[in-house]
N, C-alpha and C positions, 0 to 999 in steps of 0.2 A: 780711219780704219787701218789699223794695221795689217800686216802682212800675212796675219795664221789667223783675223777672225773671219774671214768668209770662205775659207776652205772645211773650216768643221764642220758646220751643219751639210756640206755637199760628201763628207766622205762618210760620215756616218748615216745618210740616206742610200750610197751608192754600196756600202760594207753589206749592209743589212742582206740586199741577196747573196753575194760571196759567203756570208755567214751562213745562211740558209741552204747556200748549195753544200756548205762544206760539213752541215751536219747530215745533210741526205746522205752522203759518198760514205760518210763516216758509217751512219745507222743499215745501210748498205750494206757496207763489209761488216758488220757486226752480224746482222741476219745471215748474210754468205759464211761466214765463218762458226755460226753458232748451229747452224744446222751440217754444214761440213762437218764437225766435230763428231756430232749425230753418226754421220754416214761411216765416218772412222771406227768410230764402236762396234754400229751395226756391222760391218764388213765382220768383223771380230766374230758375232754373235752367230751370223751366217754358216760360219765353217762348224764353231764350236760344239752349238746344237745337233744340227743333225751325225756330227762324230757320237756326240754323247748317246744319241738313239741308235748307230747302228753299231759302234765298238764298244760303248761302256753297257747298255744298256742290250744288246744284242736285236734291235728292235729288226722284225719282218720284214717283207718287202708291202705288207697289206698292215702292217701298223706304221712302216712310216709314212705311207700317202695319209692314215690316218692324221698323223703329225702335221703334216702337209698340210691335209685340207683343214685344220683347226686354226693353224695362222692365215686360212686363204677366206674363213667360213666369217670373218664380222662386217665386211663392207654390204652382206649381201644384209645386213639388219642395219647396220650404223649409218651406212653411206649417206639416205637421204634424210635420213634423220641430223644427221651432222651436218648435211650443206644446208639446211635449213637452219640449224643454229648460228651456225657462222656468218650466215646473212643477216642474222638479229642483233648479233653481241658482236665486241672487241675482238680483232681475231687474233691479235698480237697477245690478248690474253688467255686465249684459248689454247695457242701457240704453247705460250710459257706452262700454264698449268697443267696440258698436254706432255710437257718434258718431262717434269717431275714426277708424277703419278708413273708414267712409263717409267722411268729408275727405280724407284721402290718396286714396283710389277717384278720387274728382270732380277732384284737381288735375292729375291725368293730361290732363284737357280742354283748359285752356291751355296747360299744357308745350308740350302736344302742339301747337295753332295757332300759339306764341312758334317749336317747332323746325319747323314748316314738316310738319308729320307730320299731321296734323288729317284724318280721312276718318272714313268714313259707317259701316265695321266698325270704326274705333275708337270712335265714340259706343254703337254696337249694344252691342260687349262693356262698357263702362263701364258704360251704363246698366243691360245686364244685373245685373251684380256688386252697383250701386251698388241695384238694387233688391233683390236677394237679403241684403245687410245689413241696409236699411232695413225688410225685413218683420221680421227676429227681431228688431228695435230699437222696432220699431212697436209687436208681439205682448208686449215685457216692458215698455213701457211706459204700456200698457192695463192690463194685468195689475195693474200695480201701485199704481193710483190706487187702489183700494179700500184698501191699506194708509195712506195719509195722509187719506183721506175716506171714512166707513164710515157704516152707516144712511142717513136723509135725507140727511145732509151731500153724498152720493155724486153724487146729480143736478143739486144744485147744481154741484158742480165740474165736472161734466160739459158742464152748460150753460155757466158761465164760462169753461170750455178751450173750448169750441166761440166761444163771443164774441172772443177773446181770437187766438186760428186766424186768424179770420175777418179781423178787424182788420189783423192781422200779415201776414192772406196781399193784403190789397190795397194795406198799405205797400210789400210784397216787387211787386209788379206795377209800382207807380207808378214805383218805387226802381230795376225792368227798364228800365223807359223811358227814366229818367234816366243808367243806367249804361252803356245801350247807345247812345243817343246819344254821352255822353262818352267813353266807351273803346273804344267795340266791343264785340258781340258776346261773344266768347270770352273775353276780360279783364274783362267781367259775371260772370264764373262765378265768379271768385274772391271774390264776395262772398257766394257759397252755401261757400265751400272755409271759409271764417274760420266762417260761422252755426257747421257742425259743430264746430268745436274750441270756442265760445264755448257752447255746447249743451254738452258733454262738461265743462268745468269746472262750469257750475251745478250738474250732476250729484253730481260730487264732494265738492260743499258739504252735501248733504241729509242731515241726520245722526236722522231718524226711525227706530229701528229698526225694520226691515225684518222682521215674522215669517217664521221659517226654513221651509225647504220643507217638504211635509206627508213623514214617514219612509214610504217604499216597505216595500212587501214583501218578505220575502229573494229570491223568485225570481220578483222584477220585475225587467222588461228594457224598455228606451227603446217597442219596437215595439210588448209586450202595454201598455205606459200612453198608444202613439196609437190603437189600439184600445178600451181602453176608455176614452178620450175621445171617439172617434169615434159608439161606442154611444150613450153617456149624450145625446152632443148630438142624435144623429139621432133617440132616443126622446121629447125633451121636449116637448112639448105647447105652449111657447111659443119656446123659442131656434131650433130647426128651420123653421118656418112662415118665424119673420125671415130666418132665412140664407138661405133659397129666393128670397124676395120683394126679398133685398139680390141676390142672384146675376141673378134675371131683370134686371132695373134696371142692374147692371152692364155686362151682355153687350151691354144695348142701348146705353147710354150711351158704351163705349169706341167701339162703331163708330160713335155719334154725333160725338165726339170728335174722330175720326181724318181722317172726310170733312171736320167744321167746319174744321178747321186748312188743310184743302187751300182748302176753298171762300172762307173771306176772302180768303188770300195768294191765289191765284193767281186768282179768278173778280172777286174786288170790289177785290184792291188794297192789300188792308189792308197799310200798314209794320208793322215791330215794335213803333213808338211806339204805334201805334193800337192792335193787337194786344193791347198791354201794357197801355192803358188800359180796353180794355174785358172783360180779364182781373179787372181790378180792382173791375169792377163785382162780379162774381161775389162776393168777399171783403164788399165792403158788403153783398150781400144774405145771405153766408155769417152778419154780423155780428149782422145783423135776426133772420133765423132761429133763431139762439141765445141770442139775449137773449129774443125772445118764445114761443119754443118751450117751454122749460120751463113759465111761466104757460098757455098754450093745453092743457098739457096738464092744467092741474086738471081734476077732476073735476066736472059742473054737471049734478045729476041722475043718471039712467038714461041719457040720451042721448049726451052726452061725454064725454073724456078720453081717456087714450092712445092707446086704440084706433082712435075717431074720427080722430083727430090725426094718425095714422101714414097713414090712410086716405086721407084731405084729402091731405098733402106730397105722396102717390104718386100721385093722380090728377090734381096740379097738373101734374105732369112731361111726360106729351105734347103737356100743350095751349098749352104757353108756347113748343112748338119751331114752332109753326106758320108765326107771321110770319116766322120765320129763313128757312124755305124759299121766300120769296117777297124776298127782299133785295133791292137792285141798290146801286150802289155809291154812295158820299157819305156826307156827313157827317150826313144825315138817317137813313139809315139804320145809322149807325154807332149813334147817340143809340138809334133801337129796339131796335138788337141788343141796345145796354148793356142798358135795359130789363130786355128778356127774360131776359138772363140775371142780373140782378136778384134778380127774383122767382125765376126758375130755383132758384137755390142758397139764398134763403131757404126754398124750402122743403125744397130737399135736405137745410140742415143742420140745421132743425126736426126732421126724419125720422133723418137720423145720431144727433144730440146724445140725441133721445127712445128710441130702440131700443137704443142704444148701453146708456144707462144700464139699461133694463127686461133685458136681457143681463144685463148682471152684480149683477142685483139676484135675478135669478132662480135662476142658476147656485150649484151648490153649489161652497163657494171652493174647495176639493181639485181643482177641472177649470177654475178662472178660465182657466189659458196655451191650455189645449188647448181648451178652445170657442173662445177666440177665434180660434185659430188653424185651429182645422176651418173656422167662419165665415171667416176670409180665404181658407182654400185654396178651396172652394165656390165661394167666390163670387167673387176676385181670380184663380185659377188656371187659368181658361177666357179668360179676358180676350183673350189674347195671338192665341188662332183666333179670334175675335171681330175686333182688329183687324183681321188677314190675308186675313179672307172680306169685311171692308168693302171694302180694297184691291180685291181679285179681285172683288168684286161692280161695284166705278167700269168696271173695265174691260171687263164685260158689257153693263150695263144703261145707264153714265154715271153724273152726279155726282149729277142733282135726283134720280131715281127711289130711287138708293142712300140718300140723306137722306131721301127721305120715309120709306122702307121702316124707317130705324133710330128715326126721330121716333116712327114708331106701335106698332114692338116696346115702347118704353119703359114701357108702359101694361100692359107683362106683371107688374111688381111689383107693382100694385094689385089686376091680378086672383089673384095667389097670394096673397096677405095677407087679400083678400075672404072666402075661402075657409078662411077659419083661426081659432080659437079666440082670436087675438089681436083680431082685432074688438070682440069683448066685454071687453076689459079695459077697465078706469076710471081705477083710483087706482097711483100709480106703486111697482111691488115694493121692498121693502125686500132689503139683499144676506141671501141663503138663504132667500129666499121660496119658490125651486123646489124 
Protein backbone atom coordinates (compact mmCIF):
# COMPACT_ATOMS: atom_id res chain seq x y z
CA UNK A 1 0.00 0.00 0.00
CA UNK A 2 1.42 2.88 -0.76
CA UNK A 3 1.39 6.25 0.60
CA UNK A 4 -1.77 8.23 -1.14
CA UNK A 5 -3.92 4.84 -1.50
CA UNK A 6 -5.68 4.96 1.86
CA UNK A 7 -6.16 8.57 2.32
CA UNK A 8 -8.48 8.85 -0.96
CA UNK A 9 -11.48 7.13 -0.11
CA UNK A 10 -11.09 9.03 3.77
CA UNK A 11 -11.00 12.64 2.15
CA UNK A 12 -13.46 12.10 -0.39
CA UNK A 13 -16.08 10.74 2.39
CA UNK A 14 -14.92 13.60 4.75
CA UNK A 15 -15.10 16.55 1.46
CA UNK A 16 -18.61 15.49 0.75
CA UNK A 17 -19.97 17.50 3.97
CA UNK A 18 -17.53 20.51 3.40
CA UNK A 19 -18.93 20.43 -0.04
CA UNK A 20 -22.39 20.37 1.01
CA UNK A 21 -21.93 23.03 3.60
CA UNK A 22 -20.11 25.10 1.06
CA UNK A 23 -23.00 24.99 -1.36
CA UNK A 24 -25.62 25.94 1.49
CA UNK A 25 -23.42 29.23 2.33
CA UNK A 26 -23.22 29.60 -1.35
CA UNK A 27 -27.23 29.24 -2.12
CA UNK A 28 -27.52 31.46 1.03
CA UNK A 29 -26.10 34.36 -0.22
CA UNK A 30 -27.62 33.84 -3.40
CA UNK A 31 -31.22 33.95 -1.93
CA UNK A 32 -29.90 36.99 0.54
CA UNK A 33 -28.62 38.72 -2.42
CA UNK A 34 -31.35 37.95 -4.92
CA UNK A 35 -33.98 39.23 -2.80
CA UNK A 36 -31.75 42.32 -1.57
CA UNK A 37 -31.70 43.27 -5.01
CA UNK A 38 -35.57 43.11 -4.92
CA UNK A 39 -35.59 45.50 -1.79
CA UNK A 40 -33.18 47.95 -3.85
CA UNK A 41 -35.64 48.54 -6.58
CA UNK A 42 -38.46 48.37 -4.37
CA UNK A 43 -36.96 51.26 -2.18
CA UNK A 44 -36.78 53.13 -5.81
CA UNK A 45 -40.52 52.31 -6.46
CA UNK A 46 -41.61 53.43 -3.03
CA UNK A 47 -40.67 57.12 -3.40
CA UNK A 48 -41.29 57.28 -7.28
CA UNK A 49 -45.11 56.27 -7.08
CA UNK A 50 -46.48 57.97 -4.71
CA UNK A 51 -44.50 61.43 -6.22
CA UNK A 52 -46.07 60.36 -9.58
CA UNK A 53 -49.67 60.49 -7.74
CA UNK A 54 -49.24 63.58 -5.88
CA UNK A 55 -46.84 65.91 -8.30
CA UNK A 56 -47.24 64.52 -11.61
CA UNK A 57 -50.66 63.30 -11.40
CA UNK A 58 -52.00 65.93 -8.81
CA UNK A 59 -53.66 63.04 -7.02
CA UNK A 60 -56.10 64.15 -3.45
CA UNK A 61 -55.57 63.47 -0.30
CA UNK A 62 -58.91 60.85 -0.64
CA UNK A 63 -57.44 59.45 -3.97
CA UNK A 64 -54.19 58.78 -2.56
CA UNK A 65 -55.21 56.57 0.40
CA UNK A 66 -57.23 55.22 -2.51
CA UNK A 67 -53.72 54.40 -4.12
CA UNK A 68 -52.77 53.21 -0.73
CA UNK A 69 -55.44 50.97 -0.03
CA UNK A 70 -54.98 49.18 -3.61
CA UNK A 71 -51.48 48.09 -2.88
CA UNK A 72 -52.66 47.31 0.89
CA UNK A 73 -56.24 45.52 -0.53
CA UNK A 74 -54.60 41.76 -2.10
CA UNK A 75 -53.27 39.95 1.11
CA UNK A 76 -56.85 40.26 2.52
CA UNK A 77 -57.99 37.64 -0.88
CA UNK A 78 -54.35 36.07 -1.67
CA UNK A 79 -52.99 35.67 1.67
CA UNK A 80 -54.52 32.23 2.54
CA UNK A 81 -54.96 31.34 -0.56
CA UNK A 82 -51.10 31.63 -1.11
CA UNK A 83 -49.96 30.00 2.12
CA UNK A 84 -51.90 27.30 1.12
CA UNK A 85 -50.17 26.91 -2.17
CA UNK A 86 -46.79 27.26 -0.89
CA UNK A 87 -47.46 24.31 1.37
CA UNK A 88 -48.25 22.33 -1.67
CA UNK A 89 -45.69 23.16 -4.35
CA UNK A 90 -41.80 24.28 -4.63
CA UNK A 91 -41.54 27.53 -3.05
CA UNK A 92 -38.31 28.26 -4.56
CA UNK A 93 -40.48 28.11 -7.66
CA UNK A 94 -42.99 30.13 -6.65
CA UNK A 95 -40.36 32.44 -5.46
CA UNK A 96 -38.70 32.68 -8.89
CA UNK A 97 -41.99 32.77 -11.05
CA UNK A 98 -43.20 35.42 -8.52
CA UNK A 99 -40.19 37.78 -9.59
CA UNK A 100 -40.78 37.68 -12.96
CA UNK A 101 -44.46 38.24 -13.46
CA UNK A 102 -43.91 41.10 -10.84
CA UNK A 103 -41.26 42.80 -13.61
CA UNK A 104 -43.46 42.62 -16.49
CA UNK A 105 -46.64 44.03 -13.86
CA UNK A 106 -44.33 47.23 -12.84
CA UNK A 107 -43.05 47.97 -16.69
CA UNK A 108 -46.51 48.70 -17.53
CA UNK A 109 -45.45 52.15 -15.30
CA UNK A 110 -43.21 53.69 -17.73
CA UNK A 111 -44.61 52.28 -20.98
CA UNK A 112 -47.41 53.82 -19.92
CA UNK A 113 -45.74 57.75 -18.95
CA UNK A 114 -43.20 57.10 -22.45
CA UNK A 115 -47.09 56.55 -24.42
CA UNK A 116 -48.50 59.53 -22.75
CA UNK A 117 -51.22 57.04 -20.98
CA UNK A 118 -49.91 57.30 -17.22
CA UNK A 119 -53.09 58.16 -14.83
CA UNK A 120 -54.04 57.46 -11.10
CA UNK A 121 -56.25 53.98 -12.08
CA UNK A 122 -53.47 52.86 -14.01
CA UNK A 123 -51.00 53.07 -10.95
CA UNK A 124 -54.21 51.73 -8.65
CA UNK A 125 -54.54 48.60 -10.74
CA UNK A 126 -50.79 47.92 -11.23
CA UNK A 127 -50.00 48.38 -7.74
CA UNK A 128 -52.91 46.30 -6.95
CA UNK A 129 -51.64 43.15 -9.18
CA UNK A 130 -48.13 44.12 -8.39
CA UNK A 131 -49.02 43.54 -4.70
CA UNK A 132 -51.10 40.44 -5.08
CA UNK A 133 -47.77 38.79 -6.67
CA UNK A 134 -45.51 40.10 -4.27
CA UNK A 135 -47.43 38.47 -1.20
CA UNK A 136 -47.26 34.71 -2.68
CA UNK A 137 -43.62 35.62 -3.58
CA UNK A 138 -43.10 37.23 -0.16
CA UNK A 139 -45.12 34.02 1.62
CA UNK A 140 -42.68 31.12 -0.26
CA UNK A 141 -39.88 33.04 0.34
CA UNK A 142 -40.33 33.05 4.08
CA UNK A 143 -41.29 29.80 4.00
CA UNK A 144 -38.25 28.78 2.65
CA UNK A 145 -35.43 30.16 4.54
CA UNK A 146 -35.70 27.41 7.03
CA UNK A 147 -34.74 24.88 4.41
CA UNK A 148 -31.06 26.56 3.79
CA UNK A 149 -30.89 27.77 7.57
CA UNK A 150 -32.28 25.37 10.22
CA UNK A 151 -31.78 25.29 14.17
CA UNK A 152 -29.81 28.27 15.56
CA UNK A 153 -28.53 28.96 12.17
CA UNK A 154 -32.23 30.31 11.42
CA UNK A 155 -32.07 33.65 13.48
CA UNK A 156 -28.95 34.42 12.47
CA UNK A 157 -30.11 34.47 8.88
CA UNK A 158 -32.85 36.11 9.87
CA UNK A 159 -31.14 38.89 11.53
CA UNK A 160 -28.56 39.13 8.46
CA UNK A 161 -31.51 39.30 5.89
CA UNK A 162 -32.96 41.93 8.08
CA UNK A 163 -29.17 43.87 8.11
CA UNK A 164 -28.71 43.26 4.63
CA UNK A 165 -32.88 44.69 3.79
CA UNK A 166 -31.95 47.37 5.56
CA UNK A 167 -28.87 48.48 3.96
CA UNK A 168 -30.28 47.81 0.41
CA UNK A 169 -33.54 49.52 1.31
CA UNK A 170 -31.54 52.89 1.95
CA UNK A 171 -29.23 52.39 -1.05
CA UNK A 172 -32.60 51.94 -3.18
CA UNK A 173 -33.88 55.52 -1.47
CA UNK A 174 -30.57 57.35 -1.90
CA UNK A 175 -30.39 55.64 -5.55
CA UNK A 176 -34.61 57.32 -5.78
CA UNK A 177 -33.04 60.50 -5.31
CA UNK A 178 -30.44 60.22 -7.83
CA UNK A 179 -32.69 58.56 -10.47
CA UNK A 180 -35.23 60.85 -10.10
CA UNK A 181 -33.32 63.75 -10.39
CA UNK A 182 -31.57 62.41 -13.59
CA UNK A 183 -34.37 60.83 -15.47
CA UNK A 184 -37.66 61.55 -13.87
CA UNK A 185 -39.81 60.22 -12.04
CA UNK A 186 -41.40 57.29 -14.05
CA UNK A 187 -38.03 56.31 -15.99
CA UNK A 188 -36.87 55.69 -11.90
CA UNK A 189 -39.10 52.79 -12.14
CA UNK A 190 -37.21 50.98 -14.37
CA UNK A 191 -34.74 50.39 -12.06
CA UNK A 192 -37.18 48.40 -9.75
CA UNK A 193 -38.42 46.57 -13.49
CA UNK A 194 -34.45 45.09 -13.91
CA UNK A 195 -34.09 44.45 -9.50
CA UNK A 196 -37.20 41.82 -10.45
CA UNK A 197 -35.59 39.88 -13.37
CA UNK A 198 -31.97 40.20 -11.53
CA UNK A 199 -33.90 38.69 -8.31
CA UNK A 200 -35.43 35.97 -10.56
CA UNK A 201 -32.10 34.68 -12.02
CA UNK A 202 -30.13 34.47 -8.47
CA UNK A 203 -33.07 32.31 -7.93
CA UNK A 204 -32.48 29.95 -10.50
CA UNK A 205 -28.89 29.41 -9.32
CA UNK A 206 -29.84 27.92 -5.73
CA UNK A 207 -29.15 24.43 -6.17
CA UNK A 208 -29.98 23.20 -2.22
CA UNK A 209 -32.40 20.87 -2.47
CA UNK A 210 -35.53 21.94 -1.50
CA UNK A 211 -37.39 19.27 0.89
CA UNK A 212 -40.62 18.07 -1.07
CA UNK A 213 -43.99 19.16 0.14
CA UNK A 214 -45.32 17.22 3.20
CA UNK A 215 -47.85 14.32 1.21
CA UNK A 216 -51.62 15.44 1.79
CA UNK A 217 -54.31 13.39 2.61
CA UNK A 218 -56.39 11.58 -0.22
CA UNK A 219 -59.36 13.78 0.55
CA UNK A 220 -57.50 16.87 1.11
CA UNK A 221 -58.64 19.74 -0.78
CA UNK A 222 -56.67 23.53 -0.99
CA UNK A 223 -59.67 25.00 1.36
CA UNK A 224 -59.82 22.03 4.28
CA UNK A 225 -55.59 22.72 4.48
CA UNK A 226 -56.40 26.93 4.87
CA UNK A 227 -58.55 25.79 7.45
CA UNK A 228 -56.58 23.82 9.29
CA UNK A 229 -53.81 26.27 9.00
CA UNK A 230 -56.14 28.78 10.19
CA UNK A 231 -56.90 26.41 13.43
CA UNK A 232 -53.45 25.51 14.28
CA UNK A 233 -52.28 29.39 14.13
CA UNK A 234 -55.20 30.80 15.85
CA UNK A 235 -54.85 28.03 18.86
CA UNK A 236 -51.06 28.57 19.43
CA UNK A 237 -50.20 29.99 22.55
CA UNK A 238 -47.29 32.15 20.97
CA UNK A 239 -47.77 32.80 16.91
CA UNK A 240 -51.53 34.15 17.57
CA UNK A 241 -50.66 36.87 20.49
CA UNK A 242 -47.77 37.98 17.49
CA UNK A 243 -50.07 38.20 14.67
CA UNK A 244 -52.62 40.27 16.69
CA UNK A 245 -49.84 42.65 18.08
CA UNK A 246 -48.23 42.68 14.25
CA UNK A 247 -52.06 43.57 13.00
CA UNK A 248 -52.77 46.36 15.78
CA UNK A 249 -49.29 48.01 14.69
CA UNK A 250 -50.14 47.73 11.10
CA UNK A 251 -53.50 49.26 11.01
CA UNK A 252 -52.10 52.16 12.85
CA UNK A 253 -48.90 52.46 11.00
CA UNK A 254 -50.52 52.44 7.30
CA UNK A 255 -52.79 55.30 8.36
CA UNK A 256 -49.81 56.79 9.71
CA UNK A 257 -48.03 56.29 6.53
CA UNK A 258 -50.68 57.74 4.41
CA UNK A 259 -51.34 61.13 6.12
CA UNK A 260 -47.02 61.26 6.47
CA UNK A 261 -46.67 61.26 2.79
CA UNK A 262 -49.53 63.94 2.38
CA UNK A 263 -48.13 66.02 5.35
CA UNK A 264 -44.29 66.51 4.08
CA UNK A 265 -45.29 67.14 0.12
CA UNK A 266 -47.95 69.21 0.62
CA UNK A 267 -47.74 71.00 4.34
CA UNK A 268 -43.65 71.21 4.68
CA UNK A 269 -42.63 71.04 1.03
CA UNK A 270 -40.70 68.22 0.96
CA UNK A 271 -39.30 67.48 -2.98
CA UNK A 272 -38.79 63.89 -3.87
CA UNK A 273 -34.95 64.48 -3.39
CA UNK A 274 -35.72 65.25 0.21
CA UNK A 275 -38.45 62.75 0.58
CA UNK A 276 -36.00 60.08 -0.70
CA UNK A 277 -33.42 61.02 1.67
CA UNK A 278 -35.07 60.79 4.60
CA UNK A 279 -36.62 57.53 3.40
CA UNK A 280 -33.29 56.39 3.64
CA UNK A 281 -32.91 57.10 7.01
CA UNK A 282 -35.43 54.67 7.89
CA UNK A 283 -33.18 51.73 5.91
CA UNK A 284 -30.00 53.08 8.35
CA UNK A 285 -32.09 52.59 11.27
CA UNK A 286 -33.76 49.47 9.49
CA UNK A 287 -29.76 48.36 9.40
CA UNK A 288 -29.14 49.05 13.42
CA UNK A 289 -32.09 47.26 14.27
CA UNK A 290 -31.01 44.07 12.71
CA UNK A 291 -27.52 43.90 13.47
CA UNK A 292 -28.43 44.59 17.25
CA UNK A 293 -31.54 43.06 17.59
CA UNK A 294 -30.61 39.49 17.41
CA UNK A 295 -27.84 40.29 20.48
CA UNK A 296 -30.61 42.32 22.53
CA UNK A 297 -32.31 39.59 22.35
CA UNK A 298 -30.02 37.13 24.55
CA UNK A 299 -31.12 36.05 27.37
CA UNK A 300 -29.62 38.08 30.85
CA UNK A 301 -31.37 36.38 33.69
CA UNK A 302 -35.18 36.25 34.51
CA UNK A 303 -35.60 39.74 33.35
CA UNK A 304 -34.76 39.76 29.59
CA UNK A 305 -34.82 38.49 26.34
CA UNK A 306 -37.21 38.02 23.62
CA UNK A 307 -39.92 38.91 25.20
CA UNK A 308 -38.58 42.01 26.92
CA UNK A 309 -37.15 42.95 23.55
CA UNK A 310 -40.33 42.58 21.51
CA UNK A 311 -41.97 44.73 24.32
CA UNK A 312 -39.19 47.53 24.34
CA UNK A 313 -39.41 47.93 19.94
CA UNK A 314 -43.49 48.21 20.38
CA UNK A 315 -43.43 50.71 22.90
CA UNK A 316 -40.67 52.66 21.27
CA UNK A 317 -43.17 53.16 18.34
CA UNK A 318 -45.62 55.97 19.52
CA UNK A 319 -43.30 57.94 21.26
CA UNK A 320 -40.76 58.74 18.45
CA UNK A 321 -43.98 59.87 16.22
CA UNK A 322 -44.40 62.67 18.46
CA UNK A 323 -41.92 65.40 17.38
CA UNK A 324 -43.36 64.53 13.64
CA UNK A 325 -46.60 66.07 14.62
CA UNK A 326 -45.04 69.21 15.60
CA UNK A 327 -42.77 69.72 12.35
CA UNK A 328 -42.68 72.98 10.24
CA UNK A 329 -40.74 73.24 7.31
CA UNK A 330 -36.62 73.44 6.68
CA UNK A 331 -33.86 71.76 6.65
CA UNK A 332 -33.75 71.66 10.65
CA UNK A 333 -36.65 69.94 10.80
CA UNK A 334 -35.96 67.71 7.91
CA UNK A 335 -32.53 66.50 10.08
CA UNK A 336 -35.45 65.64 13.11
CA UNK A 337 -37.68 63.96 11.02
CA UNK A 338 -34.65 61.79 9.70
CA UNK A 339 -33.94 61.27 13.34
CA UNK A 340 -37.08 59.95 14.22
CA UNK A 341 -37.56 57.98 11.81
CA UNK A 342 -34.19 56.57 12.51
CA UNK A 343 -34.76 55.19 15.56
CA UNK A 344 -38.37 54.55 14.27
CA UNK A 345 -37.46 51.60 12.17
CA UNK A 346 -34.62 50.35 14.20
CA UNK A 347 -36.78 49.39 16.37
CA UNK A 348 -39.52 48.25 14.06
CA UNK A 349 -36.90 45.97 12.43
CA UNK A 350 -35.57 44.70 16.02
CA UNK A 351 -39.23 43.66 16.42
CA UNK A 352 -39.73 42.20 12.70
CA UNK A 353 -36.24 40.28 12.36
CA UNK A 354 -36.96 38.86 16.38
CA UNK A 355 -40.82 37.72 16.06
CA UNK A 356 -40.18 36.77 12.68
CA UNK A 357 -37.55 34.22 13.64
CA UNK A 358 -39.53 33.17 17.27
CA UNK A 359 -42.61 32.24 14.24
CA UNK A 360 -41.01 29.90 12.52
CA UNK A 361 -39.04 28.51 15.34
CA UNK A 362 -42.20 27.63 16.84
CA UNK A 363 -44.31 26.60 14.17
CA UNK A 364 -44.55 23.13 13.31
CA UNK A 365 -42.84 22.86 9.54
CA UNK A 366 -46.12 21.00 7.90
CA UNK A 367 -48.03 24.71 8.55
CA UNK A 368 -44.50 27.13 7.91
CA UNK A 369 -46.77 28.65 4.22
CA UNK A 370 -49.87 28.82 5.91
CA UNK A 371 -49.01 30.75 9.29
CA UNK A 372 -47.18 32.78 7.58
CA UNK A 373 -49.68 33.40 5.39
CA UNK A 374 -52.81 33.63 7.96
CA UNK A 375 -50.11 36.24 9.74
CA UNK A 376 -49.95 38.39 6.47
CA UNK A 377 -53.82 38.04 5.76
CA UNK A 378 -54.54 39.16 9.63
CA UNK A 379 -52.52 41.56 9.81
CA UNK A 380 -51.66 43.13 5.97
CA UNK A 381 -55.49 42.30 4.74
CA UNK A 382 -57.16 45.24 6.74
CA UNK A 383 -54.58 47.65 5.72
CA UNK A 384 -56.26 48.96 2.75
CA UNK A 385 -59.79 50.22 5.27
CA UNK A 386 -57.22 51.49 7.28
CA UNK A 387 -55.69 53.71 4.71
CA UNK A 388 -59.27 54.87 3.26
CA UNK A 389 -60.60 55.85 6.94
CA UNK A 390 -57.17 57.85 7.36
CA UNK A 391 -58.30 59.57 3.90
CA UNK A 392 -61.95 60.08 5.14
CA UNK A 393 -60.94 60.82 8.49
CA UNK A 394 -58.32 64.35 6.94
CA UNK A 395 -61.44 65.22 5.58
CA UNK A 396 -63.52 65.33 8.87
CA UNK A 397 -61.43 66.27 11.44
CA UNK A 398 -58.15 67.69 9.04
CA UNK A 399 -54.56 66.63 8.82
CA UNK A 400 -52.89 67.31 12.61
CA UNK A 401 -55.87 65.85 14.56
CA UNK A 402 -55.82 62.74 11.96
CA UNK A 403 -51.88 62.25 12.75
CA UNK A 404 -52.16 62.66 16.25
CA UNK A 405 -55.22 60.11 16.36
CA UNK A 406 -52.92 57.40 14.23
CA UNK A 407 -49.55 58.32 16.33
CA UNK A 408 -51.34 57.11 19.58
CA UNK A 409 -53.39 54.09 18.02
CA UNK A 410 -49.72 52.73 17.24
CA UNK A 411 -49.27 51.84 21.07
CA UNK A 412 -52.20 49.13 20.34
CA UNK A 413 -49.25 46.42 19.45
CA UNK A 414 -47.69 46.87 22.78
CA UNK A 415 -50.67 46.55 24.61
CA UNK A 416 -51.83 43.14 22.80
CA UNK A 417 -48.45 41.61 23.29
CA UNK A 418 -48.52 43.03 27.19
CA UNK A 419 -51.11 40.92 27.53
CA UNK A 420 -49.83 37.58 26.05
CA UNK A 421 -47.70 34.67 27.08
CA UNK A 422 -45.09 35.96 24.84
CA UNK A 423 -43.93 38.38 27.55
CA UNK A 424 -42.29 35.60 29.28
CA UNK A 425 -40.30 34.12 26.70
CA UNK A 426 -36.40 34.37 27.19
CA UNK A 427 -34.25 32.25 25.07
CA UNK A 428 -35.03 32.24 21.23
CA UNK A 429 -37.24 28.66 19.92
CA UNK A 430 -35.40 26.40 17.98
CA UNK A 431 -37.58 25.52 14.39
CA UNK A 432 -40.47 22.79 16.05
CA UNK A 433 -40.16 24.13 19.47
CA UNK A 434 -44.20 24.64 19.16
Amino acid sequence: MTASDEPLPHTAASSAPVAAKDTVNRDLMLFNNGLAVGVLGGAVTSVALPSLALITLRATPLEMSVLYAAQRFPPAVTALLGGALVDRHRKLVLLTWGKVVGGVLLLCVPLAAYLGWLSLPLLCVVGLLLAAVNDVSSTAGISYLPSLARGDKLAAANSKMGALFSFTDAAGSYLASGLIALLGTSRAVVADVASYFISAVCMTRIRTPEPPPSPRPANSTLWREIRDGLRYTTRHPVLWPLVLSNTALSLAMTAWDVLYLIYVIRELHWSPVALAVVMGCASVGGVVGALGGRRLARPRGTWWGVGPLLLCALALQPLILVPVLFAGPGLLWQIIIGVCVTVRFAGATAHGSTQRSVRQGVCDPRYQGRQQSIGTWVTFGPRFLSALAAGALVSVIGLGPSMAIAATATAGGFLVLARSPVRRLRAMPTTGDG
